[in-house]
CHARMM-style PDB file with segment names, atoms N, HN, CA, C and O in Angstrom:
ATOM      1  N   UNK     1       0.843  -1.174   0.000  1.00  0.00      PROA
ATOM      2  CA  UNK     1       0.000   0.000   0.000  1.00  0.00      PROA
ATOM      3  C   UNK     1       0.888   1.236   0.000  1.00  0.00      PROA
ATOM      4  O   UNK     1       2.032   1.152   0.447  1.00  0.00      PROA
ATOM      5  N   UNK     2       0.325   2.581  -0.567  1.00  0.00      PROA
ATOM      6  HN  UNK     2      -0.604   2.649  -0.930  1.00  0.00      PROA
ATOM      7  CA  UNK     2       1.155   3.483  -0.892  1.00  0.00      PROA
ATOM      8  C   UNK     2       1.432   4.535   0.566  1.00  0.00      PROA
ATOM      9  O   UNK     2       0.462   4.753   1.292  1.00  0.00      PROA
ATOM     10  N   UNK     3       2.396   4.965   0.812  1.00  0.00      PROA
ATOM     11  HN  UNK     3       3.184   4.788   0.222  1.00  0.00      PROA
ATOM     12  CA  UNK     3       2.086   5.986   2.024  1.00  0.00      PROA
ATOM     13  C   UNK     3       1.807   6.934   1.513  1.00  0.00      PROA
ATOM     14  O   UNK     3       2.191   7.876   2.206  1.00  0.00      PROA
ATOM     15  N   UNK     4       1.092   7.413   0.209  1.00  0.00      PROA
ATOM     16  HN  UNK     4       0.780   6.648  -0.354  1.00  0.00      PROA
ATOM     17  CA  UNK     4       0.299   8.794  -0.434  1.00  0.00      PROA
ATOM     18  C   UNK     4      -0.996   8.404  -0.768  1.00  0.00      PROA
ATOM     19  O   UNK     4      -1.361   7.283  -1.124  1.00  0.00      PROA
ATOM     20  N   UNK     5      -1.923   9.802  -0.571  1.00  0.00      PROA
ATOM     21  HN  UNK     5      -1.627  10.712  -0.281  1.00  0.00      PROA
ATOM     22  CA  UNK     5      -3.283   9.806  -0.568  1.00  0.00      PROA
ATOM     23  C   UNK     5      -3.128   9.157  -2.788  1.00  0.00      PROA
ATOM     24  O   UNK     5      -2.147   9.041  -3.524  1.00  0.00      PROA
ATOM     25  N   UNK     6      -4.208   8.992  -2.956  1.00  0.00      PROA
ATOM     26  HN  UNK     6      -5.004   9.087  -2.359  1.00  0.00      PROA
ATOM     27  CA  UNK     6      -4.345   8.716  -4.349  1.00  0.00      PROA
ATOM     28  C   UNK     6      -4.263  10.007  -4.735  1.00  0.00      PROA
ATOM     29  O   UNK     6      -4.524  10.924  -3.956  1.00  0.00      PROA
ATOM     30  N   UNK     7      -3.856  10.216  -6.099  1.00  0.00      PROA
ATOM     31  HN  UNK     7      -3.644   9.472  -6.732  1.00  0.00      PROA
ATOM     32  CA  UNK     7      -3.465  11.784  -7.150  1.00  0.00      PROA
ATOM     33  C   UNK     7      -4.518  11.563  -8.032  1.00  0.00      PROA
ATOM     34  O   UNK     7      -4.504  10.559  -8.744  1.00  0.00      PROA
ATOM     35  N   UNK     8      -5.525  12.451  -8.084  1.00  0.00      PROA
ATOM     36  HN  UNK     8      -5.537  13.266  -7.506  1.00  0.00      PROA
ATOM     37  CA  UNK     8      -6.146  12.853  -9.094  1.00  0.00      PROA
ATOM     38  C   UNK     8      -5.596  12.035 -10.414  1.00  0.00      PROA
ATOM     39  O   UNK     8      -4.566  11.447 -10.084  1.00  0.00      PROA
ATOM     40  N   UNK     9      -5.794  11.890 -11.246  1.00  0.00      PROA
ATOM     41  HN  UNK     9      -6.631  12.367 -11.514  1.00  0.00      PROA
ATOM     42  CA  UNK     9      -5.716  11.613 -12.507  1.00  0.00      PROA
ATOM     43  C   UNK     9      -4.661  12.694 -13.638  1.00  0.00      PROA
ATOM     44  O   UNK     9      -4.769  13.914 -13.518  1.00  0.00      PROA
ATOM     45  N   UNK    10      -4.046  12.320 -14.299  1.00  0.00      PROA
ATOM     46  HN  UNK    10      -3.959  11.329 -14.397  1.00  0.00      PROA
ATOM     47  CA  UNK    10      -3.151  13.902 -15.261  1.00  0.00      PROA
ATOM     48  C   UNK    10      -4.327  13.919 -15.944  1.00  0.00      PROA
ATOM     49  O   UNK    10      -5.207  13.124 -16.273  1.00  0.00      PROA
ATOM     50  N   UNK    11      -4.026  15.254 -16.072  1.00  0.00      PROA
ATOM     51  HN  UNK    11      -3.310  15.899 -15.804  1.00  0.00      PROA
ATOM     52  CA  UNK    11      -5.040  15.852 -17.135  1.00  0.00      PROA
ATOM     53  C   UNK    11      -4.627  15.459 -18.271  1.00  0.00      PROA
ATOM     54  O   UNK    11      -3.518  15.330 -18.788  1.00  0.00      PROA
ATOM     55  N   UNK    12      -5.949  15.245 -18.666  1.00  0.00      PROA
ATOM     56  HN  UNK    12      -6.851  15.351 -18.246  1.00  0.00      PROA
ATOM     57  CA  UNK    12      -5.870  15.148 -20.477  1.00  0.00      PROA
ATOM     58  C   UNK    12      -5.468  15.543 -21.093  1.00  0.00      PROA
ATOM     59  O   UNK    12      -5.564  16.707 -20.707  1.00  0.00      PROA
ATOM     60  N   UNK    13      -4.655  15.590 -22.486  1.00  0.00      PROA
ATOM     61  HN  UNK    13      -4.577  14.644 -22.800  1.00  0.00      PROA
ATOM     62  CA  UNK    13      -4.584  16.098 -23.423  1.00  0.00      PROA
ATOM     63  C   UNK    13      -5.859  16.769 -24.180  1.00  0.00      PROA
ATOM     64  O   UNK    13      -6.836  16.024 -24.111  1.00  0.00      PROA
ATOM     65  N   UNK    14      -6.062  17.758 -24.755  1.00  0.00      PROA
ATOM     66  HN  UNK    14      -5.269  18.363 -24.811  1.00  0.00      PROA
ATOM     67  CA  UNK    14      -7.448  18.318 -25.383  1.00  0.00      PROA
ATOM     68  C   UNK    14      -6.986  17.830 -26.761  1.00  0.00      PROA
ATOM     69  O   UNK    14      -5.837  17.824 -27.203  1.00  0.00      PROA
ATOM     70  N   UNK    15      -8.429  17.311 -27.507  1.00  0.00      PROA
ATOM     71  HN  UNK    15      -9.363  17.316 -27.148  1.00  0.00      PROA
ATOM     72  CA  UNK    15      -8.392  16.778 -28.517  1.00  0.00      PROA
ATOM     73  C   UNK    15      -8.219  17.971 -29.888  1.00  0.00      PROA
ATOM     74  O   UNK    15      -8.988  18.926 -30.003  1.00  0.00      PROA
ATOM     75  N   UNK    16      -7.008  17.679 -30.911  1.00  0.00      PROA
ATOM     76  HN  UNK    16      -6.383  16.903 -30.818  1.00  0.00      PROA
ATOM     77  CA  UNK    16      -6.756  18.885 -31.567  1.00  0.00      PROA
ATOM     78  C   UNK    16      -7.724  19.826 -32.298  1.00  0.00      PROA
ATOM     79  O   UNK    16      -7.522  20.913 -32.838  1.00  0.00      PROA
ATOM     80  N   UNK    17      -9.432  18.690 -32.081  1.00  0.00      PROA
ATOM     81  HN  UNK    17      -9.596  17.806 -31.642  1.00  0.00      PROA
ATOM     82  CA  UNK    17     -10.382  20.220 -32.447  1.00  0.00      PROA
ATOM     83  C   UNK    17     -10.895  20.803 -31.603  1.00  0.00      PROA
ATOM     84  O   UNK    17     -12.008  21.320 -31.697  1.00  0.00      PROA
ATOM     85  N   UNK    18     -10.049  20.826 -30.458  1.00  0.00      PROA
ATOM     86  HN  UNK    18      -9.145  20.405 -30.382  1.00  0.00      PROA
ATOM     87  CA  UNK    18     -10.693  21.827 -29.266  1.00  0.00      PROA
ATOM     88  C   UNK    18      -9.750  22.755 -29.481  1.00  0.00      PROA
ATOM     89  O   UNK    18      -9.917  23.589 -28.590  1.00  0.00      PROA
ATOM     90  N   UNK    19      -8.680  23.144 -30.291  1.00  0.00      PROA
ATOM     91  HN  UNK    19      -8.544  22.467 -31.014  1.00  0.00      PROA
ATOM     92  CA  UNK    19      -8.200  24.438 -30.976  1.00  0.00      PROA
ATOM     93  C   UNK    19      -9.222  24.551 -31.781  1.00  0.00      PROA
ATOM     94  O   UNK    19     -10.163  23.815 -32.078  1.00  0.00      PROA
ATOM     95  N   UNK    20      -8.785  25.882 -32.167  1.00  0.00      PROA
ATOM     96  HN  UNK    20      -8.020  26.480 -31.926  1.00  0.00      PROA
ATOM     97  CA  UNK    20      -9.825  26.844 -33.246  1.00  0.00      PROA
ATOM     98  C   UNK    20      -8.656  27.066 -33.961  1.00  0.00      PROA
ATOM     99  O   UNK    20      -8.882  27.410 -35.121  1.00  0.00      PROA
ATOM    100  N   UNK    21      -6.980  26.952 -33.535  1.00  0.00      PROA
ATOM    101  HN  UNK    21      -6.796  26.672 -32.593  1.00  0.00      PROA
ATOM    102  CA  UNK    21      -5.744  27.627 -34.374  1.00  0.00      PROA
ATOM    103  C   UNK    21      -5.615  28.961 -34.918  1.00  0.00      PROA
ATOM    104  O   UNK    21      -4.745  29.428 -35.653  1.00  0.00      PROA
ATOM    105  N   UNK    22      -6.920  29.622 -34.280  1.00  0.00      PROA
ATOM    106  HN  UNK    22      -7.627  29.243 -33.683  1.00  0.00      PROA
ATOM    107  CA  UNK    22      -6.919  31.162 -34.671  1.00  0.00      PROA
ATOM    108  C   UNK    22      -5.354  32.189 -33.546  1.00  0.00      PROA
ATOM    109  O   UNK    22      -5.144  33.380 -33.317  1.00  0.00      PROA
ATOM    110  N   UNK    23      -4.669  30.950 -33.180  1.00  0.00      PROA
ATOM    111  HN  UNK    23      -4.840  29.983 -33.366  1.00  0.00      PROA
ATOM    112  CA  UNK    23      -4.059  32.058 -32.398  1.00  0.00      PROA
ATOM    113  C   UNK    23      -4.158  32.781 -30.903  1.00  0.00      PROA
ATOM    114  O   UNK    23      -3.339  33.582 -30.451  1.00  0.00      PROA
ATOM    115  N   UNK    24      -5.616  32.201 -30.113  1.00  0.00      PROA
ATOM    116  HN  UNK    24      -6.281  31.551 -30.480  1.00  0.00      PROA
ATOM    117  CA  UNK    24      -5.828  32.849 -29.083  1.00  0.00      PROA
ATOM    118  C   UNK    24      -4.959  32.515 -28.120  1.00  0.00      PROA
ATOM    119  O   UNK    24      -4.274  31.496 -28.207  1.00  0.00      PROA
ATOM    120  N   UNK    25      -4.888  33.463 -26.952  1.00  0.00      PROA
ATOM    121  HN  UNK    25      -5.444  34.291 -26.881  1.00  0.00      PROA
ATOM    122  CA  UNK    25      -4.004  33.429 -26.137  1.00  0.00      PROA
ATOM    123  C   UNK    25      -4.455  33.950 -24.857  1.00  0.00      PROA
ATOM    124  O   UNK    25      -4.333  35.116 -24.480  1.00  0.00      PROA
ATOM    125  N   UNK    26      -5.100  32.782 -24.085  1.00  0.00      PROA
ATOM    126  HN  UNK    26      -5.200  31.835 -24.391  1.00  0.00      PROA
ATOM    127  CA  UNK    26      -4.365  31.754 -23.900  1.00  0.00      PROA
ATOM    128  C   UNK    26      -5.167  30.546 -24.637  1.00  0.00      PROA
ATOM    129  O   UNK    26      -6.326  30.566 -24.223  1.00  0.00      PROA
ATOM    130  N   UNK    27      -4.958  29.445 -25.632  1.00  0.00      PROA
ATOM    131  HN  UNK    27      -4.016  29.429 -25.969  1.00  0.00      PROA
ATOM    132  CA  UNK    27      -5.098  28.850 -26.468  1.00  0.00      PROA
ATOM    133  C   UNK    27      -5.783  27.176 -24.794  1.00  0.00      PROA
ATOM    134  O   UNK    27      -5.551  27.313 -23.593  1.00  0.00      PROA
ATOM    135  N   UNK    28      -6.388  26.182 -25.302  1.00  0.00      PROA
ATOM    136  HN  UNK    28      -6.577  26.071 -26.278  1.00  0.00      PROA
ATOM    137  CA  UNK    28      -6.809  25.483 -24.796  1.00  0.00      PROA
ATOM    138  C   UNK    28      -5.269  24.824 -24.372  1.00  0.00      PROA
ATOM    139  O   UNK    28      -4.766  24.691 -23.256  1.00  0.00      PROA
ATOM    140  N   UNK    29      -4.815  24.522 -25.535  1.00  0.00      PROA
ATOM    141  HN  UNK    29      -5.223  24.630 -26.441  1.00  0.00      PROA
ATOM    142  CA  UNK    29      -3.380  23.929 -25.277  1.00  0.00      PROA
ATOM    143  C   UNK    29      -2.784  24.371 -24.004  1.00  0.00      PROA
ATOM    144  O   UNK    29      -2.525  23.526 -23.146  1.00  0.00      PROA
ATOM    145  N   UNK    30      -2.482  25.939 -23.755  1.00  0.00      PROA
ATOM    146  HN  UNK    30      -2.692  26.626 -24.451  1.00  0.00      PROA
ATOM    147  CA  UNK    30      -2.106  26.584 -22.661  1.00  0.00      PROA
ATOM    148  C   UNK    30      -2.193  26.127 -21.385  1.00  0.00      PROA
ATOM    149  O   UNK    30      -1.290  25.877 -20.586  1.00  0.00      PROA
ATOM    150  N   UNK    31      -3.887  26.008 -21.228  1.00  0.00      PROA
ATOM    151  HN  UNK    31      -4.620  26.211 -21.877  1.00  0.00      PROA
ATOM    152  CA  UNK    31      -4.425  25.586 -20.214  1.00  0.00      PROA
ATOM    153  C   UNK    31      -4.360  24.128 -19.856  1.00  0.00      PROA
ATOM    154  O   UNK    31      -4.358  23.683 -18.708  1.00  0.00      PROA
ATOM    155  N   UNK    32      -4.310  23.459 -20.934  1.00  0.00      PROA
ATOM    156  HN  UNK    32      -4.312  23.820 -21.867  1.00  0.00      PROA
ATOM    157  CA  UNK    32      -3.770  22.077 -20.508  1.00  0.00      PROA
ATOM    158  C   UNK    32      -2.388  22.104 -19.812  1.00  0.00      PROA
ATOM    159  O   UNK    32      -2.050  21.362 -18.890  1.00  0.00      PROA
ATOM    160  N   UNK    33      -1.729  22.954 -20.323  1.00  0.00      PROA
ATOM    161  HN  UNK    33      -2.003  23.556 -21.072  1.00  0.00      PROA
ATOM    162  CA  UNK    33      -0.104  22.827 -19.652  1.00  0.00      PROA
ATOM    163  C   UNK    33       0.512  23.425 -18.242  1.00  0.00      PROA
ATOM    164  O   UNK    33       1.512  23.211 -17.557  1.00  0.00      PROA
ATOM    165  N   UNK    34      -0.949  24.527 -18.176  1.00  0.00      PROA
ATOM    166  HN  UNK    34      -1.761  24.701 -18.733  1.00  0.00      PROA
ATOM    167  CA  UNK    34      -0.951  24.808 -17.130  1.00  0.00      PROA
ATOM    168  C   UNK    34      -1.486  23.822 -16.230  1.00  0.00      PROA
ATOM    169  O   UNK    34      -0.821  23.678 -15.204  1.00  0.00      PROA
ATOM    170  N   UNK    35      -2.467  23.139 -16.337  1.00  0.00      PROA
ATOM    171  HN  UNK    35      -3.008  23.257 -17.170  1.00  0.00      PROA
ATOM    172  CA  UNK    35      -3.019  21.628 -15.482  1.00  0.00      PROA
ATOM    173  C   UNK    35      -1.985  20.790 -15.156  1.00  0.00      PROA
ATOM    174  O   UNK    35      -1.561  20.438 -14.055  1.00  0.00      PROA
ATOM    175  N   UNK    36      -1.625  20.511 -16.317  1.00  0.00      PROA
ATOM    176  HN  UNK    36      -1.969  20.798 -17.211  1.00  0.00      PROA
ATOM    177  CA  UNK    36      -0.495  19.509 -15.889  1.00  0.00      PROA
ATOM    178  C   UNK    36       0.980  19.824 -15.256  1.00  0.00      PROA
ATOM    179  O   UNK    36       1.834  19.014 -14.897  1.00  0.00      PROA
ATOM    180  N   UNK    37       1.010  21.058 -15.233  1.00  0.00      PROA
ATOM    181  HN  UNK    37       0.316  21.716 -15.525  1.00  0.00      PROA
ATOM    182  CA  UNK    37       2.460  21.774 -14.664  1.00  0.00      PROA
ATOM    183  C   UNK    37       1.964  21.650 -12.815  1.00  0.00      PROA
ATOM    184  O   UNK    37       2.685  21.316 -11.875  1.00  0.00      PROA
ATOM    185  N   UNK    38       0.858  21.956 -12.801  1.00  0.00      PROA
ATOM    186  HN  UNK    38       0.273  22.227 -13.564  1.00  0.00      PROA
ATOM    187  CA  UNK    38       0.283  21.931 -11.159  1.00  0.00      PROA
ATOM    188  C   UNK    38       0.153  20.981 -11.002  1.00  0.00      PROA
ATOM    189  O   UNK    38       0.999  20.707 -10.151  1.00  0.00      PROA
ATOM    190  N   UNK    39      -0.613  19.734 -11.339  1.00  0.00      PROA
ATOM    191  HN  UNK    39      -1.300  19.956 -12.031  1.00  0.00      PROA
ATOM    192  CA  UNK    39      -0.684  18.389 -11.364  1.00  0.00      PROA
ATOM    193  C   UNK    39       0.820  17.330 -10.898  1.00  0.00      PROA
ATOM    194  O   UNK    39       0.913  16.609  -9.904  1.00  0.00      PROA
ATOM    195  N   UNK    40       1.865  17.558 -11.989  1.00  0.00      PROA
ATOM    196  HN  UNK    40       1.790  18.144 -12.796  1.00  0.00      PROA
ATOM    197  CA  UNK    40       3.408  17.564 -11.317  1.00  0.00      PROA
ATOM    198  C   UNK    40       3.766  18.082 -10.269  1.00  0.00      PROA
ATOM    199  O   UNK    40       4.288  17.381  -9.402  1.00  0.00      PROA
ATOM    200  N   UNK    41       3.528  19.795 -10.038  1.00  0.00      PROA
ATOM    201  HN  UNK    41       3.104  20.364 -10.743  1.00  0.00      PROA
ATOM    202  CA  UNK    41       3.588  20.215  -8.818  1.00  0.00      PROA
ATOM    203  C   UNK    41       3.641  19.594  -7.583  1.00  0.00      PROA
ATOM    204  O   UNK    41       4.476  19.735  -6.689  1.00  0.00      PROA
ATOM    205  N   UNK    42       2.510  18.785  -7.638  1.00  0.00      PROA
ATOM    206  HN  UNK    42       1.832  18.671  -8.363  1.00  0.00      PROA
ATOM    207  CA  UNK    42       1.024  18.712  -6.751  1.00  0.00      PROA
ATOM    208  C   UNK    42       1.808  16.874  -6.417  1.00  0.00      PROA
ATOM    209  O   UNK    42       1.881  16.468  -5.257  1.00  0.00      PROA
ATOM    210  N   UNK    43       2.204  16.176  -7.366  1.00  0.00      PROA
ATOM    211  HN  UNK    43       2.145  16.505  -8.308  1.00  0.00      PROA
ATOM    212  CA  UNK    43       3.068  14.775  -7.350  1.00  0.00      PROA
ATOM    213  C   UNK    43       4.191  15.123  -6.748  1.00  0.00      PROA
ATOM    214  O   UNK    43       4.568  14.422  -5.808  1.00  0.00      PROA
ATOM    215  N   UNK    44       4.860  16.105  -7.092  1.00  0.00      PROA
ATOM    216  HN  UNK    44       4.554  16.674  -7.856  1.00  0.00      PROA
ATOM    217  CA  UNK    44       6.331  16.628  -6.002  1.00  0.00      PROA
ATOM    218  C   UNK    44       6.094  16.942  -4.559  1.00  0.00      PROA
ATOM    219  O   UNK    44       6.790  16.592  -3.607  1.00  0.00      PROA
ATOM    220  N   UNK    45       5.126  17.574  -4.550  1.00  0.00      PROA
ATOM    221  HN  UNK    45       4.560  17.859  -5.324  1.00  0.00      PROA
ATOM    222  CA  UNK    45       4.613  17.934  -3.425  1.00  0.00      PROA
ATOM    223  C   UNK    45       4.331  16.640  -2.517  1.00  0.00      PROA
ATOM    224  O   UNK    45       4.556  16.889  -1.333  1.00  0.00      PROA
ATOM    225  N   UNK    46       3.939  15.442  -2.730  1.00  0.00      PROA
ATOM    226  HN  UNK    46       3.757  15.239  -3.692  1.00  0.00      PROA
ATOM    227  CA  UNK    46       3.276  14.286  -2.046  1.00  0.00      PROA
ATOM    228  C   UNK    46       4.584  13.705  -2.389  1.00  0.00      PROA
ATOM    229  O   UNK    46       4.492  12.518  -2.078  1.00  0.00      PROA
ATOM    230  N   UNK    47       5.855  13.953  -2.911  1.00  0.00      PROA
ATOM    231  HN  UNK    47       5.930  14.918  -3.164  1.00  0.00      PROA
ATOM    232  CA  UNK    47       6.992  13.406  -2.242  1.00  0.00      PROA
ATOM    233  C   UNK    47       7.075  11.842  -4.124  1.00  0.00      PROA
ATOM    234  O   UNK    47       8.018  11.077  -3.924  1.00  0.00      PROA
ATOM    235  N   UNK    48       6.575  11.613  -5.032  1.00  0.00      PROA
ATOM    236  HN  UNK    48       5.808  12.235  -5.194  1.00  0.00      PROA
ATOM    237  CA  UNK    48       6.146  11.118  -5.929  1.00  0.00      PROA
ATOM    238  C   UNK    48       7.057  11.688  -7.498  1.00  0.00      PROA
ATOM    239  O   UNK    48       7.204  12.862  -7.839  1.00  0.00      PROA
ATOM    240  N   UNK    49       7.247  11.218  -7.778  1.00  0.00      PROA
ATOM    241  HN  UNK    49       7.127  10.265  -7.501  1.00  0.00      PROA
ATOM    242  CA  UNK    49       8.144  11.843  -9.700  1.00  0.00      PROA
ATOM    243  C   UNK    49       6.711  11.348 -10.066  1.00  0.00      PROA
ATOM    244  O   UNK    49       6.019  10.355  -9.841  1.00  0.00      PROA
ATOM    245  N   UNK    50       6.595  12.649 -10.810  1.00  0.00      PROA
ATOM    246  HN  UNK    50       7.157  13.456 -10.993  1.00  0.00      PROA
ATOM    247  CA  UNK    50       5.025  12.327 -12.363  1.00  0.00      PROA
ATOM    248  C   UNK    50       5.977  11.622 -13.050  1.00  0.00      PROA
ATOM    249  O   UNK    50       7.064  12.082 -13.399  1.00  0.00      PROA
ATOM    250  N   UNK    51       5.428  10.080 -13.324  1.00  0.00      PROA
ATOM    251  HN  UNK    51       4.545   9.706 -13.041  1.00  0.00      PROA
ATOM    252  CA  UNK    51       5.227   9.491 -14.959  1.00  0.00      PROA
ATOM    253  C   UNK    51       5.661  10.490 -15.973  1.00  0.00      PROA
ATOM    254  O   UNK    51       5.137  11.588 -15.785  1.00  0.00      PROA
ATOM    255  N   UNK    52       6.387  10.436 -16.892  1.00  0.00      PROA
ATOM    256  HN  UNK    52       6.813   9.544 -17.045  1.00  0.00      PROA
ATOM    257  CA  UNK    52       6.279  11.173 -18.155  1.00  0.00      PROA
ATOM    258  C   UNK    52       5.162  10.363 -18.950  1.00  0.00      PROA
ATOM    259  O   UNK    52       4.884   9.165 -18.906  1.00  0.00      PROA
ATOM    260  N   UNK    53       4.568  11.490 -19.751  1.00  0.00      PROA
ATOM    261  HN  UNK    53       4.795  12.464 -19.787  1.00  0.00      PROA
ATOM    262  CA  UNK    53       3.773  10.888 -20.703  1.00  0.00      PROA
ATOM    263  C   UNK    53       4.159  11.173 -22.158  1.00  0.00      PROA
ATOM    264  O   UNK    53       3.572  12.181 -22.552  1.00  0.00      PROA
ATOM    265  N   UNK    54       4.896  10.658 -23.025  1.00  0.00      PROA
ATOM    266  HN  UNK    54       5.372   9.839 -22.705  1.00  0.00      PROA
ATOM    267  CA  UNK    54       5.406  11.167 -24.071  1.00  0.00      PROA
ATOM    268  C   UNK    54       4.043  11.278 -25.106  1.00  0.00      PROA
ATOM    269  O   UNK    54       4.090  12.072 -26.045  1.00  0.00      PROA
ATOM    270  N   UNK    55       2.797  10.411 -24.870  1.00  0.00      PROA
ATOM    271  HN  UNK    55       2.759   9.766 -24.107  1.00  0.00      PROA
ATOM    272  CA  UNK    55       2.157  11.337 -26.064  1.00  0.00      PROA
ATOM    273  C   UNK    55       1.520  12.767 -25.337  1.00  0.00      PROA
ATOM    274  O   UNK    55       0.802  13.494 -26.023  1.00  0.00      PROA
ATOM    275  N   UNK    56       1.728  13.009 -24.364  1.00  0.00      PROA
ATOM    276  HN  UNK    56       2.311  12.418 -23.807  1.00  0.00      PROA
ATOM    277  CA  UNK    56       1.033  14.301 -23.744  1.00  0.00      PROA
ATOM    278  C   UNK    56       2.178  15.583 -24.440  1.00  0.00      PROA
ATOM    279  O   UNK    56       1.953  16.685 -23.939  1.00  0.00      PROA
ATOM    280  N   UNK    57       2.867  15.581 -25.066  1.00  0.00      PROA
ATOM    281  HN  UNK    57       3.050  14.686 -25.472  1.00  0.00      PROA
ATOM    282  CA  UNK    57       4.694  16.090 -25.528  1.00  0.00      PROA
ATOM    283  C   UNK    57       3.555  16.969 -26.233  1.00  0.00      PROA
ATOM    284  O   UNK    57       2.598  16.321 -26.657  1.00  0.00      PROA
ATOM    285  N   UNK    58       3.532  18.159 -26.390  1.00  0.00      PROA
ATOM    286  HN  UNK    58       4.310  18.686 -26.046  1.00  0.00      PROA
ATOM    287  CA  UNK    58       3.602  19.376 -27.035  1.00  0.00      PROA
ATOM    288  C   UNK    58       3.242  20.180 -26.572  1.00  0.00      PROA
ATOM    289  OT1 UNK    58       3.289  21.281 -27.120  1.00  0.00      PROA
TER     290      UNK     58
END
């Protein structure tokens, strides 16, 4: 058994037609990276290395 509470789940990747590619800023992409930058955070924090996810990469 783990001595950490369970971690939320990583956030998803957003599927590439949840861009519009018009350029906005902050773009969905953004916000995914911001999720997952806190999400890691949040795994460092509970003492844990995040998994890499290489298809999550862009």
């Amino acid at each position: 058994m783990s001595d950490h509470p369970a971690l939320p789940p990583r956030p998803p990747r957003p599927h590439p037609l949840e861009c519009c590619g018009r350029g906005c800023r902050p773009c969905v992409f953004d916000y995914w990276r911001r999720a997952v930058a806190d999400w890691e955070a949040e795994c460092r924090r509970r003492g844990i290395d995040p998994p890499p996810a290489a298809h999550d990469a862009g």
